[in-house]
C-alpha positions as CSV (number, residue, x, y, z in Angstrom):
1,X,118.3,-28.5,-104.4
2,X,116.0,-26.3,-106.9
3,X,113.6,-24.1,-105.6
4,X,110.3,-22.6,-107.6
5,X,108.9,-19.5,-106.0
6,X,105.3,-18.3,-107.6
7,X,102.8,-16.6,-106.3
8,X,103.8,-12.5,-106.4
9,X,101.8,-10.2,-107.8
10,X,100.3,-6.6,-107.9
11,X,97.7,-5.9,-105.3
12,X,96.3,-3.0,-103.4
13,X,96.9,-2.3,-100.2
14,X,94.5,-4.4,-97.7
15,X,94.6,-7.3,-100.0
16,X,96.4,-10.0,-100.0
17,X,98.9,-12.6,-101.5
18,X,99.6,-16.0,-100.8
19,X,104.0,-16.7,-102.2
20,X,104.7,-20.7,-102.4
21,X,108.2,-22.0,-102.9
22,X,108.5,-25.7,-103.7
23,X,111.8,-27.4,-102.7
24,X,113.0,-30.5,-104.4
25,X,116.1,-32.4,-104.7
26,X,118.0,-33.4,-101.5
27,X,116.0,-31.9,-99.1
28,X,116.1,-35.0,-96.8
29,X,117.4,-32.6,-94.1
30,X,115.8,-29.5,-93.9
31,X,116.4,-27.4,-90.8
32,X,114.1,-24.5,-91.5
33,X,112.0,-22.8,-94.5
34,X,111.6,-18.9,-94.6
35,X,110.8,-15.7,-96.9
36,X,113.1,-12.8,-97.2
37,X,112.2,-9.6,-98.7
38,X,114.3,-6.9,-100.4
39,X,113.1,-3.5,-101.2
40,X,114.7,-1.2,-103.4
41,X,117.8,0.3,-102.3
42,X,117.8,-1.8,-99.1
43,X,119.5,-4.5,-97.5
44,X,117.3,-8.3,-97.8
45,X,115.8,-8.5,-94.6
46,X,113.6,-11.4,-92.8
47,X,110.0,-11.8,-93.5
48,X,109.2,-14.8,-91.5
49,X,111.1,-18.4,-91.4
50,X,109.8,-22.1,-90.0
51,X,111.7,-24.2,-88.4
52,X,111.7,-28.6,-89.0
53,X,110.5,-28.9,-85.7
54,X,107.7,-26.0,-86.1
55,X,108.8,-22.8,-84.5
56,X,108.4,-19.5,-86.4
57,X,109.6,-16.5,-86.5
58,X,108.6,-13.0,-87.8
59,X,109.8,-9.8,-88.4
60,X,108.1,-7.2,-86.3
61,X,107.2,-5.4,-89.2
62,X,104.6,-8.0,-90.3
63,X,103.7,-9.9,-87.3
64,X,99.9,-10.3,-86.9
65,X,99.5,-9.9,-91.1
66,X,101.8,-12.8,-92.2
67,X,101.8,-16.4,-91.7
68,X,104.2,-19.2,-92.9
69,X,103.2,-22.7,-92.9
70,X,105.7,-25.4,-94.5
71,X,104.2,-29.0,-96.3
72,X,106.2,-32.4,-96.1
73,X,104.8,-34.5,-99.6
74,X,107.0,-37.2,-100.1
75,X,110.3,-35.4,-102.0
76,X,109.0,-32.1,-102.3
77,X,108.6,-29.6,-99.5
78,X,106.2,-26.5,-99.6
79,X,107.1,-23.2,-98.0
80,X,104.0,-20.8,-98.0
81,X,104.0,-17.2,-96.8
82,X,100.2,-15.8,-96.4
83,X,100.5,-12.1,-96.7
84,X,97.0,-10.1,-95.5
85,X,96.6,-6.7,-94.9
86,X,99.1,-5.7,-97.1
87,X,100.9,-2.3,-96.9
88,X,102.4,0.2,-99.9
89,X,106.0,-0.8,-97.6
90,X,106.2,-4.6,-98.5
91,X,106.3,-3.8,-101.6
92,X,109.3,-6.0,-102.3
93,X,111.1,-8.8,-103.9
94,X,110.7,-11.8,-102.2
95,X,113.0,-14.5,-101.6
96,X,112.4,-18.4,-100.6
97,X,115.1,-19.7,-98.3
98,X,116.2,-23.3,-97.6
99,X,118.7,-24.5,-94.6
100,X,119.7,-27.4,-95.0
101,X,122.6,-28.8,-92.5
102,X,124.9,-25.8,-92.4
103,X,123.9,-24.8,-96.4
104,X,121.6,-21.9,-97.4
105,X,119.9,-22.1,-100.8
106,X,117.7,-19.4,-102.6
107,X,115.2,-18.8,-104.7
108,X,115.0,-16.5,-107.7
109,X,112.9,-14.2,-106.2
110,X,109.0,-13.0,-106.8
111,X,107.8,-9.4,-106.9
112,X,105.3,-8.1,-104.6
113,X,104.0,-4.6,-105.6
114,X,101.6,-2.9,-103.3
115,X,99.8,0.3,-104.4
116,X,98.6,2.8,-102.2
């Protein structure tokens, strides 16, 4: 399974970003799509994740200013994470995360910077 991540940036705060993580390979049985997000001196924590079947689920810290939304294109599957209203404390490097059965798989990670 390989995973591309673009998308990150530098942006002020109130804009936005829009992160995309294309997942190819054997990704015949994906169980969920998500973002993770680690900030400098802190543990990765959830952003938001998508399940197969189309539930999602947020962190309370960006619920209401994030959205995740997955594409099925023959082989490849999309993960992308709409970030609005954006705020000095996601600043962050961001991680795509693939489940497929009971396997996790990563991305290499995109910085988001967001200046006050």
């Amino acid at each position: 399974v390989q995973l591309v991540e673009s998308g990150g940036g530098l942006v002020q705060a109130g804009g936005s970003l829009r992160l995309s993580c294309v997942a190819s390979g054997n990704t015949f049985r994906i169980n969920a799509m998500g973002w993770y997000r680690q900030a400098p001196g802190k543990q990765r924590e959830l952003g938001a994740t998508a399940s197969h079947g189309g539930s999602t689920n947020y962190a309370d810290s960006v619920k209401g200013r994030f959205t995740i939304s997955i594409s099925r294109d023959n082989a490849k599957n999309t993960v992308y994470l709409e970030m609005n209203s954006l705020k000095p404390e996601d600043t962050a490097v961001y991680y795509c995360n693939v489940q497929i059965w009971s396997a996790n798989y990563w991305g290499q990670g995109t910085q988001v910077t967001v200046s006050s």
